[in-house]
MDTraj code that builds the backbone (N, CA, C; nanometers):
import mdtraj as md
import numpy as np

residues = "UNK UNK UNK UNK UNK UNK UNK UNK UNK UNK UNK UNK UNK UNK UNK UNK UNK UNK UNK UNK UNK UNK UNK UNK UNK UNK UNK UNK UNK UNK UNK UNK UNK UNK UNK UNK UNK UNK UNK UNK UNK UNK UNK UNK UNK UNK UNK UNK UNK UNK UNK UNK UNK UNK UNK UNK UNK UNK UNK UNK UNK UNK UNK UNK UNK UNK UNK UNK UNK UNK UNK UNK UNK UNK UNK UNK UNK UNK UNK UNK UNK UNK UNK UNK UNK UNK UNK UNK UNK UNK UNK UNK UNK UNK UNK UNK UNK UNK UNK UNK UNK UNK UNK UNK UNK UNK UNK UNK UNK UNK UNK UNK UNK UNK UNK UNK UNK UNK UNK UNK UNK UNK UNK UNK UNK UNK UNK UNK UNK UNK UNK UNK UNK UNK UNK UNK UNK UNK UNK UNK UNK UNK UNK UNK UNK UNK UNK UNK UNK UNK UNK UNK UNK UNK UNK UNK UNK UNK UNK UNK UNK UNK UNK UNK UNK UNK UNK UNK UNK UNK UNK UNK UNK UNK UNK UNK UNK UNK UNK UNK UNK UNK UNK UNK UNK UNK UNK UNK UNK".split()
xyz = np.array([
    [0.0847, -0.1177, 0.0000],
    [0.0000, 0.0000, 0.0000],
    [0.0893, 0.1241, 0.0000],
    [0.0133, 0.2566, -0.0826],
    [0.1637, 0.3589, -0.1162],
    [0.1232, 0.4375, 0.0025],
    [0.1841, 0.5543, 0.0758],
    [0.1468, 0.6645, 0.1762],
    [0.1051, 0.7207, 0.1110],
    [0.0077, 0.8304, 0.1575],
    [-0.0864, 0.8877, 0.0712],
    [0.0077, 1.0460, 0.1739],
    [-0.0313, 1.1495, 0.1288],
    [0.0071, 1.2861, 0.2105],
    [-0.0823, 1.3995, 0.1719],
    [-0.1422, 1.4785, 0.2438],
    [-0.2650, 1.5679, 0.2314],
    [-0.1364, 1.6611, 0.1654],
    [-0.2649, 1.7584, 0.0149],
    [-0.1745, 1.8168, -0.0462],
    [-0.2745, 1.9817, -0.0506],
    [-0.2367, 2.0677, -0.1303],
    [-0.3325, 2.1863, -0.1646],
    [-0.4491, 2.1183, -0.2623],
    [-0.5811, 2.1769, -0.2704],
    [-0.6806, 2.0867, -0.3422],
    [-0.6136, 2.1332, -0.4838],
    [-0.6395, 2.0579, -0.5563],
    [-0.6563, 2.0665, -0.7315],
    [-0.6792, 1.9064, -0.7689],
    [-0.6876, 1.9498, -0.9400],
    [-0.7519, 1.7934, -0.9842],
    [-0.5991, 1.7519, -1.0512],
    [-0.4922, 1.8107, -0.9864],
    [-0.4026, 1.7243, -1.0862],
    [-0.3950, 1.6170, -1.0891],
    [-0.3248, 1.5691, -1.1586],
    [-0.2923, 1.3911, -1.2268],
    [-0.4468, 1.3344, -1.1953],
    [-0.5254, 1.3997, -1.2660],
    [-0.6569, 1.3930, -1.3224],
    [-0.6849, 1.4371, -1.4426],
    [-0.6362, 1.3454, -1.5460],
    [-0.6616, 1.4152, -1.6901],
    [-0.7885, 1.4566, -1.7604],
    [-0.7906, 1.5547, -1.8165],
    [-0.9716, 1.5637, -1.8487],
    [-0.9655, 1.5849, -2.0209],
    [-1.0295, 1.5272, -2.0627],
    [-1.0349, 1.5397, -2.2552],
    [-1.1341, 1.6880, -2.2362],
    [-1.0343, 1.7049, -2.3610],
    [-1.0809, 1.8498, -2.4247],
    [-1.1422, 1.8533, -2.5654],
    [-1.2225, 1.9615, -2.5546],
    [-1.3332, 1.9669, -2.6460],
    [-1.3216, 2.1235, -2.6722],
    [-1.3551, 2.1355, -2.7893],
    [-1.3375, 2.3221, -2.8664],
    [-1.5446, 2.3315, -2.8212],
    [-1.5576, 2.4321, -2.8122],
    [-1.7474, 2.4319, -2.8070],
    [-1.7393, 2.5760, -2.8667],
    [-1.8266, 2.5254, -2.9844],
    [-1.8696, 2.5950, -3.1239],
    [-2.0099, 2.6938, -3.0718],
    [-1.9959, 2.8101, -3.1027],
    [-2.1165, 2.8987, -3.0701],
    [-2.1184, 3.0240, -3.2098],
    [-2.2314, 3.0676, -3.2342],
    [-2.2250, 3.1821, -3.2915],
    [-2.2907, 3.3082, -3.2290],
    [-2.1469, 3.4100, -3.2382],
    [-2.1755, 3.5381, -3.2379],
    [-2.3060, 3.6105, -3.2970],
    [-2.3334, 3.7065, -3.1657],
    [-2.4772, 3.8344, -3.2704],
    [-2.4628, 3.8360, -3.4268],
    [-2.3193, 3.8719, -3.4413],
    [-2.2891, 3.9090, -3.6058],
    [-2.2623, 3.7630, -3.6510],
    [-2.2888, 3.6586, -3.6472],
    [-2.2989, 3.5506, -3.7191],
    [-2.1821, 3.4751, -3.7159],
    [-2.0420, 3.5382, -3.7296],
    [-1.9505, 3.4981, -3.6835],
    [-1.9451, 3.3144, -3.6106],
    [-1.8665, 3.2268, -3.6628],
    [-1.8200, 3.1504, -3.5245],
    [-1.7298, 3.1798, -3.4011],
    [-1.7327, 3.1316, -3.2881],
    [-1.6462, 3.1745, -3.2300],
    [-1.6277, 2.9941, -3.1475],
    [-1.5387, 2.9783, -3.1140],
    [-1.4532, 2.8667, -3.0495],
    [-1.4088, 2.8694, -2.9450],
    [-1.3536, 2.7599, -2.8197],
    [-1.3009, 2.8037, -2.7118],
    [-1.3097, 2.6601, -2.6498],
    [-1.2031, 2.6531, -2.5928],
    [-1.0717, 2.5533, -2.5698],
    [-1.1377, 2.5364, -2.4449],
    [-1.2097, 2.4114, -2.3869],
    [-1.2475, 2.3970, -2.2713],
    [-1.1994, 2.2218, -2.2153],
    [-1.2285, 2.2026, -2.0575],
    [-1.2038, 2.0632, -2.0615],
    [-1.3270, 1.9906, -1.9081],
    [-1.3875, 2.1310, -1.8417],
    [-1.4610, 2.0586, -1.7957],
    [-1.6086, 2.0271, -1.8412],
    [-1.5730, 1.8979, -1.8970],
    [-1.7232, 1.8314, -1.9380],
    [-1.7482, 1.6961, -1.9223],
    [-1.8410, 1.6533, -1.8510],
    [-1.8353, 1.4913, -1.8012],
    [-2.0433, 1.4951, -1.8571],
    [-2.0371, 1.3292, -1.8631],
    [-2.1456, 1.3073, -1.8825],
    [-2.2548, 1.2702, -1.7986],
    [-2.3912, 1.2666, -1.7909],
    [-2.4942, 1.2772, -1.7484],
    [-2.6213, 1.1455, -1.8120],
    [-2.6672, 1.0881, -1.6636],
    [-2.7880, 1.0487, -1.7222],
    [-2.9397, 1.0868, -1.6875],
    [-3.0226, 1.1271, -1.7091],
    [-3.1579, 1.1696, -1.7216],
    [-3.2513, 1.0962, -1.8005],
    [-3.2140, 0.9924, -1.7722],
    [-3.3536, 0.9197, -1.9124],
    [-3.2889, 0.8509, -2.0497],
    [-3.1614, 0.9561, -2.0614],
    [-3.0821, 0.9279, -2.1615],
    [-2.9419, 1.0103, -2.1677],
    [-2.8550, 0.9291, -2.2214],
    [-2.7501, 1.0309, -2.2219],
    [-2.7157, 1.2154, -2.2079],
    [-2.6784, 1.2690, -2.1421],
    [-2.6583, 1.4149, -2.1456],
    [-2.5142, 1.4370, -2.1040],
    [-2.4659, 1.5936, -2.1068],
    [-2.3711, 1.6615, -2.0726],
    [-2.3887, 1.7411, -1.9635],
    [-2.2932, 1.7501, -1.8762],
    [-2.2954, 1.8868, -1.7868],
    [-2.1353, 1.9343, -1.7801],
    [-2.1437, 2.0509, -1.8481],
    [-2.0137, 2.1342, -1.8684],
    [-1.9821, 2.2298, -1.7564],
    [-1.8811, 2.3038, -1.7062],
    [-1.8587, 2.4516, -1.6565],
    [-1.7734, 2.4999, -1.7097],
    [-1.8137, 2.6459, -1.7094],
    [-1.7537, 2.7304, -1.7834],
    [-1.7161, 2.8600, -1.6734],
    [-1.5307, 2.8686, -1.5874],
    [-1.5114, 2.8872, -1.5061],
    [-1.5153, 3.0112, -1.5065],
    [-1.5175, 3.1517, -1.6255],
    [-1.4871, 3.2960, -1.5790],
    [-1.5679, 3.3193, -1.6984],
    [-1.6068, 3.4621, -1.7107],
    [-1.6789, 3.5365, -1.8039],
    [-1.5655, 3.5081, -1.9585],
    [-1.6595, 3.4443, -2.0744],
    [-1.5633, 3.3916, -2.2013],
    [-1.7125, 3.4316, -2.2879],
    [-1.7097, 3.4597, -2.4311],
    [-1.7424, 3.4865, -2.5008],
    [-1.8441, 3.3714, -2.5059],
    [-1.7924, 3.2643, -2.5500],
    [-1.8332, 3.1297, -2.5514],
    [-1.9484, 3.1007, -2.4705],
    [-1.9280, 3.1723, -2.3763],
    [-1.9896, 3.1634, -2.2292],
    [-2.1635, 3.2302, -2.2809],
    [-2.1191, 3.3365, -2.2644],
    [-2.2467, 3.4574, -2.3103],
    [-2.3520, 3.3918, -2.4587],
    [-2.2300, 3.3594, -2.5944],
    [-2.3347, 3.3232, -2.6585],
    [-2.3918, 3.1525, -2.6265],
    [-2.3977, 3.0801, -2.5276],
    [-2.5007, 2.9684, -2.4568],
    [-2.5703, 3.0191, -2.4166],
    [-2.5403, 3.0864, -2.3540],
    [-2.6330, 3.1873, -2.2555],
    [-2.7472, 3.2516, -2.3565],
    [-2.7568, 3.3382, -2.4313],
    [-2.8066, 3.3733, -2.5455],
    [-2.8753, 3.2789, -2.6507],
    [-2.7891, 3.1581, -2.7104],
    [-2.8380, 3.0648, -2.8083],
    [-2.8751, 2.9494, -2.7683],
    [-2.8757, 2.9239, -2.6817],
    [-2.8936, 2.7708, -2.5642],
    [-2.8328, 2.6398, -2.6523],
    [-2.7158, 2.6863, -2.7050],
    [-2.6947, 2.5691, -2.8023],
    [-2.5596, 2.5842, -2.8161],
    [-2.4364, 2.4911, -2.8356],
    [-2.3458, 2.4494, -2.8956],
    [-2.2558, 2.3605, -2.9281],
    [-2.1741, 2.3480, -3.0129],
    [-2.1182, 2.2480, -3.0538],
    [-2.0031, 2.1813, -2.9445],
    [-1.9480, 2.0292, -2.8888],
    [-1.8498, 2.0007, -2.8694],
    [-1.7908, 1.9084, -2.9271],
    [-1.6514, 1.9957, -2.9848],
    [-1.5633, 1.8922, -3.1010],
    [-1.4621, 1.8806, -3.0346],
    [-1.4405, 1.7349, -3.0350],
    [-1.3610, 1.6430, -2.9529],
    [-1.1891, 1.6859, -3.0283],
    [-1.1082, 1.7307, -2.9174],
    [-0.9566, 1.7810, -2.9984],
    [-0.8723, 1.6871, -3.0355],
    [-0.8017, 1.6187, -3.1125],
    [-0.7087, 1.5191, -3.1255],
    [-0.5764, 1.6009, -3.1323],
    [-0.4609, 1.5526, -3.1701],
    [-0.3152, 1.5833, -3.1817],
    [-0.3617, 1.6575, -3.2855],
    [-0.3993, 1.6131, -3.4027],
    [-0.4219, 1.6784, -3.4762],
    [-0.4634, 1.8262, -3.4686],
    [-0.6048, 1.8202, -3.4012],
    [-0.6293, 1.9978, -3.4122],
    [-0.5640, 2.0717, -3.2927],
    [-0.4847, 1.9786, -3.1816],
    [-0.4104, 2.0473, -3.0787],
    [-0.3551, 2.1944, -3.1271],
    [-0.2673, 2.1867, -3.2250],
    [-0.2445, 2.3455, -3.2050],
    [-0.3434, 2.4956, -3.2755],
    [-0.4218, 2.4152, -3.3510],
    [-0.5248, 2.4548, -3.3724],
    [-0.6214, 2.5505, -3.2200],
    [-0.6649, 2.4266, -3.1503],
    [-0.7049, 2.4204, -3.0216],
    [-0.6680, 2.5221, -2.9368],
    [-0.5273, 2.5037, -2.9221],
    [-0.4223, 2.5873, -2.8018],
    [-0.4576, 2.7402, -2.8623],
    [-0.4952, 2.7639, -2.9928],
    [-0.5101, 2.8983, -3.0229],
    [-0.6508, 2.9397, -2.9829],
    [-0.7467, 2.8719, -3.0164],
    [-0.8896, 2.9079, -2.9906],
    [-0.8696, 2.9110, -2.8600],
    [-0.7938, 2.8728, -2.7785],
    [-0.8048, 2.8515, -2.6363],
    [-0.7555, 2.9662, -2.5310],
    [-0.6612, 3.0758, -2.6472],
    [-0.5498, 3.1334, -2.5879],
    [-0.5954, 3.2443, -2.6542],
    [-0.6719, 3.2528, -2.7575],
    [-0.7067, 3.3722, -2.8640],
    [-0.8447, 3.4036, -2.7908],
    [-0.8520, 3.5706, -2.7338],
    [-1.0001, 3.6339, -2.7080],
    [-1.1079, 3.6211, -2.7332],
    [-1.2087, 3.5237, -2.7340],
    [-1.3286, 3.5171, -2.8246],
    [-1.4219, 3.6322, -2.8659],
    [-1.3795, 3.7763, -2.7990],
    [-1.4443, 3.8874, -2.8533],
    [-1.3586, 3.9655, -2.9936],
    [-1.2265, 3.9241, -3.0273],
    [-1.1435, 3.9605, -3.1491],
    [-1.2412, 3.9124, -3.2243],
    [-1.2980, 3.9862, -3.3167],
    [-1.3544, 3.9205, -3.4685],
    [-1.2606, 3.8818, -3.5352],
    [-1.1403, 3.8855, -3.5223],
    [-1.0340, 3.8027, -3.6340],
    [-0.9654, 3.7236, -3.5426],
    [-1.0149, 3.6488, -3.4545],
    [-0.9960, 3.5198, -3.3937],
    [-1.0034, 3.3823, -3.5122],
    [-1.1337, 3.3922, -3.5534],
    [-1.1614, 3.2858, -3.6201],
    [-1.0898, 3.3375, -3.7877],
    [-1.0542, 3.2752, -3.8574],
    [-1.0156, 3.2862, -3.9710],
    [-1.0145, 3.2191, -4.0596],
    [-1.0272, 3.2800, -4.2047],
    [-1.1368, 3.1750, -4.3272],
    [-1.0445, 3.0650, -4.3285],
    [-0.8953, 3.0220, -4.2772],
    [-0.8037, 2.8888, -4.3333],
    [-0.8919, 2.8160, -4.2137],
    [-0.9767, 2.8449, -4.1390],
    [-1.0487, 2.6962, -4.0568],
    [-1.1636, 2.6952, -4.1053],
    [-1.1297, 2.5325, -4.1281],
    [-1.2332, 2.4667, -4.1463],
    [-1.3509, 2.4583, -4.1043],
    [-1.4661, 2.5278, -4.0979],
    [-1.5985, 2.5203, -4.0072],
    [-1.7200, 2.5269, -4.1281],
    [-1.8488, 2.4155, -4.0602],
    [-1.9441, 2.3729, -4.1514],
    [-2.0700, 2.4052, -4.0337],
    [-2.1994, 2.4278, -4.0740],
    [-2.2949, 2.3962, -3.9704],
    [-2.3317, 2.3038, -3.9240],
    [-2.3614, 2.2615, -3.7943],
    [-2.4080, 2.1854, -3.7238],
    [-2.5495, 2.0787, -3.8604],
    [-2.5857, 1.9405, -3.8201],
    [-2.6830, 1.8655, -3.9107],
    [-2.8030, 1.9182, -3.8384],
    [-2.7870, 1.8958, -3.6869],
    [-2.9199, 1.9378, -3.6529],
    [-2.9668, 2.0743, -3.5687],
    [-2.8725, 2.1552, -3.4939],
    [-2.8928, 2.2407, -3.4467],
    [-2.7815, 2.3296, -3.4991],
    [-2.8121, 2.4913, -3.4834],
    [-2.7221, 2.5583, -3.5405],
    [-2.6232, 2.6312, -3.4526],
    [-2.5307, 2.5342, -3.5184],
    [-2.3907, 2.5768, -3.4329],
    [-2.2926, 2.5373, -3.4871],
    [-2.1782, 2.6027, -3.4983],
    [-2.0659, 2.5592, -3.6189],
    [-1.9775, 2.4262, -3.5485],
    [-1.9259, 2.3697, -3.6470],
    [-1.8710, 2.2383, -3.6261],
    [-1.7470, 2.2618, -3.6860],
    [-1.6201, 2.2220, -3.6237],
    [-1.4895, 2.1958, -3.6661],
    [-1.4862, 2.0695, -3.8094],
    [-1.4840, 2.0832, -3.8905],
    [-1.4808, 1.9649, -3.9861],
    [-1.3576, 1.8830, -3.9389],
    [-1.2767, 1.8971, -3.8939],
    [-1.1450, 1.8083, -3.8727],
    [-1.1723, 1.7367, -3.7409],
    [-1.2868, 1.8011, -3.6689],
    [-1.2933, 1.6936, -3.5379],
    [-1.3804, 1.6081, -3.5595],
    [-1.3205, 1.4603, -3.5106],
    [-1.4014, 1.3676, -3.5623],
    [-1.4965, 1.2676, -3.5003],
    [-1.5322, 1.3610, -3.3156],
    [-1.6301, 1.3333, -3.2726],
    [-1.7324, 1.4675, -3.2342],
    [-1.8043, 1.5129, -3.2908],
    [-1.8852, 1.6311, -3.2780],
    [-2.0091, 1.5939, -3.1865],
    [-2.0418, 1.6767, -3.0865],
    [-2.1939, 1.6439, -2.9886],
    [-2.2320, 1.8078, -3.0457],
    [-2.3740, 1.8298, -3.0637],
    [-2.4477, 1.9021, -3.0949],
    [-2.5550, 1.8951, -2.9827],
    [-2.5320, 1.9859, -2.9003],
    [-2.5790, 2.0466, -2.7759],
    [-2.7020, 2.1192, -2.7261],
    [-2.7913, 2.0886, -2.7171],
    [-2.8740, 2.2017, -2.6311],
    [-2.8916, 2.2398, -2.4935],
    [-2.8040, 2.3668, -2.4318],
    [-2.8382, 2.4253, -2.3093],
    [-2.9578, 2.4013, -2.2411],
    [-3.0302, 2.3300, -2.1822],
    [-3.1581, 2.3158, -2.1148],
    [-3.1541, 2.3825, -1.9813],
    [-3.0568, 2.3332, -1.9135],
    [-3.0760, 2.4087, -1.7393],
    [-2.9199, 2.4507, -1.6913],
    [-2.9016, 2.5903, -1.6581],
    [-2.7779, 2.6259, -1.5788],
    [-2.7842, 2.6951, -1.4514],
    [-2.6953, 2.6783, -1.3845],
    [-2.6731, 2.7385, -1.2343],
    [-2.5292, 2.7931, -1.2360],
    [-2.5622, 2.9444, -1.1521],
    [-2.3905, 2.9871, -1.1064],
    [-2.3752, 2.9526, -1.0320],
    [-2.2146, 2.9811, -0.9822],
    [-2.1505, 2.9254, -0.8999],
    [-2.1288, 3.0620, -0.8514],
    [-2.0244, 3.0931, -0.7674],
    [-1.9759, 3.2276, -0.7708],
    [-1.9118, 3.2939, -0.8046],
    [-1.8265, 3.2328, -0.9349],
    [-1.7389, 3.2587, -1.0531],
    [-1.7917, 3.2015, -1.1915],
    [-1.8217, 3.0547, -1.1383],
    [-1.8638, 2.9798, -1.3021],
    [-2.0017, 3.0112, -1.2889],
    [-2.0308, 2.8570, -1.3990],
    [-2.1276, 2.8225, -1.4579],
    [-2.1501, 2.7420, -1.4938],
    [-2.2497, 2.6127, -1.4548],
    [-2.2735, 2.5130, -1.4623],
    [-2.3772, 2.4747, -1.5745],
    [-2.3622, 2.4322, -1.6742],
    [-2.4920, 2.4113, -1.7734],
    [-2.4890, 2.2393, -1.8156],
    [-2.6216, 2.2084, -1.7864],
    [-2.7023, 2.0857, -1.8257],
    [-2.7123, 2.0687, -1.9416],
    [-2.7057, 1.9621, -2.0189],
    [-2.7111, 1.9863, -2.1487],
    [-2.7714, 1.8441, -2.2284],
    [-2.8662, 1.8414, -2.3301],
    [-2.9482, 1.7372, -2.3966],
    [-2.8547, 1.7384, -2.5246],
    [-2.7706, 1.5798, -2.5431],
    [-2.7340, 1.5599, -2.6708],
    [-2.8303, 1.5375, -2.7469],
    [-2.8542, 1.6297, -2.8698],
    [-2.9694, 1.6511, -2.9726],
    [-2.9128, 1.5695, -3.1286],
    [-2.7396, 1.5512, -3.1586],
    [-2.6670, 1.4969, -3.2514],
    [-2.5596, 1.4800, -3.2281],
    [-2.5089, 1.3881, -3.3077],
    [-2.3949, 1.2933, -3.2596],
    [-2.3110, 1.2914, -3.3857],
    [-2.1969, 1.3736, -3.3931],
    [-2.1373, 1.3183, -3.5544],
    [-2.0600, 1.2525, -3.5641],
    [-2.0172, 1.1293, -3.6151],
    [-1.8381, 1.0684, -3.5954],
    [-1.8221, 1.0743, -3.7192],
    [-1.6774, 1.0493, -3.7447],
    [-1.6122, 1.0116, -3.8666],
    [-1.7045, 0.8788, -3.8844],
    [-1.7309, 0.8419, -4.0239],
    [-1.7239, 0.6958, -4.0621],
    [-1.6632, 0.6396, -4.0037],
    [-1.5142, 0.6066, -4.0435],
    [-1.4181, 0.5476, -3.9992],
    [-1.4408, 0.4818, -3.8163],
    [-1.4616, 0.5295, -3.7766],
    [-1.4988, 0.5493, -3.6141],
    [-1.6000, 0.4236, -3.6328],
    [-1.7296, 0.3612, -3.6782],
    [-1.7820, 0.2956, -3.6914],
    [-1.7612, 0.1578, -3.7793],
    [-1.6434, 0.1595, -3.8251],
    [-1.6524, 0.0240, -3.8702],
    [-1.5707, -0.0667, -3.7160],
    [-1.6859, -0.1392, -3.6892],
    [-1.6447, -0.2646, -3.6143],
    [-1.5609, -0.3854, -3.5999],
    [-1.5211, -0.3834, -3.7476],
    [-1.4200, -0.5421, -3.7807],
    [-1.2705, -0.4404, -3.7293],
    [-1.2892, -0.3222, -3.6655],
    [-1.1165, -0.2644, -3.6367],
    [-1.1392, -0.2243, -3.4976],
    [-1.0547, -0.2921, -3.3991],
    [-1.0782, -0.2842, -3.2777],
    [-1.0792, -0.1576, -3.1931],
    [-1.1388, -0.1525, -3.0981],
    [-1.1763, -0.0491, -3.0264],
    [-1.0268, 0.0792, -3.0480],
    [-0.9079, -0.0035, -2.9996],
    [-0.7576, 0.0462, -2.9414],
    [-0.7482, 0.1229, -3.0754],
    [-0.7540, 0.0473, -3.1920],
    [-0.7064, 0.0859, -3.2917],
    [-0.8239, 0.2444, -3.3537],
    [-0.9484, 0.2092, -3.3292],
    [-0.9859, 0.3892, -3.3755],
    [-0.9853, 0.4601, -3.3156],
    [-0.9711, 0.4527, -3.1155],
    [-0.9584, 0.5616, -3.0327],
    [-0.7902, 0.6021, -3.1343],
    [-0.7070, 0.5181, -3.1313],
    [-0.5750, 0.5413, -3.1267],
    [-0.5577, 0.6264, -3.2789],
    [-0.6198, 0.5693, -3.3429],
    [-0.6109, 0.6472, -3.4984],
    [-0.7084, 0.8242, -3.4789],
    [-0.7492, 0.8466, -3.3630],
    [-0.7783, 0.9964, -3.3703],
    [-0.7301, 1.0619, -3.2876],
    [-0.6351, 0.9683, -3.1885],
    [-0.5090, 1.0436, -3.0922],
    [-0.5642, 1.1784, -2.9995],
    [-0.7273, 1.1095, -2.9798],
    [-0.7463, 1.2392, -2.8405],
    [-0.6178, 1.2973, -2.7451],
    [-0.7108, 1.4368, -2.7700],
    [-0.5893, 1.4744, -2.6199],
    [-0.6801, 1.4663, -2.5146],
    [-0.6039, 1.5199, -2.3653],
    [-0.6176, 1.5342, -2.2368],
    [-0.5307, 1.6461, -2.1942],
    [-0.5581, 1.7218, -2.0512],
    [-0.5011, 1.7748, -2.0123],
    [-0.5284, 1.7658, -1.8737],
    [-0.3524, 1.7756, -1.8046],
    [-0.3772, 1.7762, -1.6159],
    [-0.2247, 1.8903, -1.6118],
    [-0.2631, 1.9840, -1.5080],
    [-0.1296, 2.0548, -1.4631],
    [-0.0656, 2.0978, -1.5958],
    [-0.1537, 2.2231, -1.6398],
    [-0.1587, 2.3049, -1.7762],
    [-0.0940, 2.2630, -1.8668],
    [-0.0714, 2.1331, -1.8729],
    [-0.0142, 2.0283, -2.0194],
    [-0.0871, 1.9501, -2.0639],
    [-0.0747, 1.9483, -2.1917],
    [-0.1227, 1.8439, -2.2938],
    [-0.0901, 1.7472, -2.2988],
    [-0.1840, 1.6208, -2.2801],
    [-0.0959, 1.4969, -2.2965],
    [-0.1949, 1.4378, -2.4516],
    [-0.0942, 1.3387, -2.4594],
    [-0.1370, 1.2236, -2.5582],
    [-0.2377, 1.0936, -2.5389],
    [-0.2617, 1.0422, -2.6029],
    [-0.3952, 0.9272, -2.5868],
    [-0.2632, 0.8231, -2.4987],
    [-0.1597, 0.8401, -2.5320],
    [-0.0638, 0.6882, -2.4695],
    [0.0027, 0.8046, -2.3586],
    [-0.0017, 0.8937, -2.3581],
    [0.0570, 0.9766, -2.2269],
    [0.1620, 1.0555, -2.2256],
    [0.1759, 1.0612, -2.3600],
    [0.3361, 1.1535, -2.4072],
    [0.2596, 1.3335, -2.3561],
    [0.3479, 1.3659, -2.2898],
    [0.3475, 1.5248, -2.2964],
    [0.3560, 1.5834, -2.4042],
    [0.3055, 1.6796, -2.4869],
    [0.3031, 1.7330, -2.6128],
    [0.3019, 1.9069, -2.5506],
    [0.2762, 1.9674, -2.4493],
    [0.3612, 2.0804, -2.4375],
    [0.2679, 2.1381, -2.3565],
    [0.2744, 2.2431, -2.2995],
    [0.1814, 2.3349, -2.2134],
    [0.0966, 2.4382, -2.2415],
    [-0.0292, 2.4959, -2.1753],
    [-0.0942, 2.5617, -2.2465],
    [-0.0993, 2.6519, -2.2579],
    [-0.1006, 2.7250, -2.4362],
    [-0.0768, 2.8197, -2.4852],
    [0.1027, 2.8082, -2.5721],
    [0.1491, 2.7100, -2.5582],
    [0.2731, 2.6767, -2.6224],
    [0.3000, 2.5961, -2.7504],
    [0.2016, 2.5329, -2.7834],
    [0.1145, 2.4301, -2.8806],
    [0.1059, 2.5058, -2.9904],
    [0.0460, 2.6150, -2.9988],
    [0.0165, 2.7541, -3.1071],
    [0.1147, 2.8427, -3.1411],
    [0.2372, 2.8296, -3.0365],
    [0.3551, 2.8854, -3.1160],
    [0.4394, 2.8446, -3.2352],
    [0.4304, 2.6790, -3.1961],
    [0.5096, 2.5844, -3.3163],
    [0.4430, 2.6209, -3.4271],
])
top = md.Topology()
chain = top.add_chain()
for i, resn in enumerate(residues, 1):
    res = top.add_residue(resn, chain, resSeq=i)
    for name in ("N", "CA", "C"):
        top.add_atom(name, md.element.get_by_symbol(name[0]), res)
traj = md.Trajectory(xyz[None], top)
């Protein structure tokens, strides 16, 4: 048995997968933003409950549209990610025409085309905290890659072929646990 030792609270060496959540601006605009607390929910049927810890753009238009997108980040859109994450969501030239973004199938909210697990969201019930914001949320659509669904290729092999990230103790890790860099450092390379 290991000694255990009382420490300061945090969730480190608690990795949490990260997700970009797609909203649109008054002016139509997408806007994006690099989040990681989101765990799932049951009510009857699958749901989400996210927080969203300080006043973020992202924040306001849920609040406003009761709806948005979460696209699951891989290595791939990591530095992608680290920018939406690190970039103001009130800059109108945050988002820019070289990304890829399509509308949502069933609710309207922009979707990362390169992420290749998309949840399409509706805000139903939120509560503050005394900083955040807690929002309930009804999965309304579900997008995967194809690829993701063929069954004759084992589980290991399509998590592993879209190389989710995670993050604990403001670093990025890998689906096998490699450190890939800290946040806001990802978007410099």
């Amino acid at each position: 048995m290991s000694e255990k030792i009382s420490m300061p609270v945090s969730n480190d060496f608690c990795p949490q997968t990260l997700f970009c959540y797609g909203t649109y601006c008054d002016d139509g605009r997408p806007d994006f933003g690099l989040f990681c607390w989101f765990s799932y929910i049951w009510d009857g049927e699958l749901g989400v409950m996210m927080c969203i810890g300080e006043d973020k753009q992202t924040r306001d238009n849920i609040r406003k549209n009761h709806c948005f997108s979460a696209n699951l980040v891989t290595e791939k859109l990591l530095p992608l990610a680290d920018y939406l994450g690190s970039t103001d969501g009130r800059n109108p030239e945050k988002i820019g025409s070289d990304i890829a973004v399509e509308k949502g199938q069933k609710l309207d909210v922009p979707v990362l085309c390169d992420s290749p697990v998309v949840f399409e969201l509706e805000a139903v019930h939120s509560f503050m905290l005394d900083e955040g914001e807690v929002f309930f949320c009804k999965i309304r659509n579900l997008l995967m890659d194809k690829a993701l669904t063929d069954q004759s290729v084992s589980l290991e092999k399509r998590i592993g072929s879209i190389a989710p990230v995670s993050t604990t103790c403001e670093t990025y890790f890998s689906w096998d646990g490699r450190a890939l860099g800290g946040w806001g450092e990802i978007m410099k390379k």
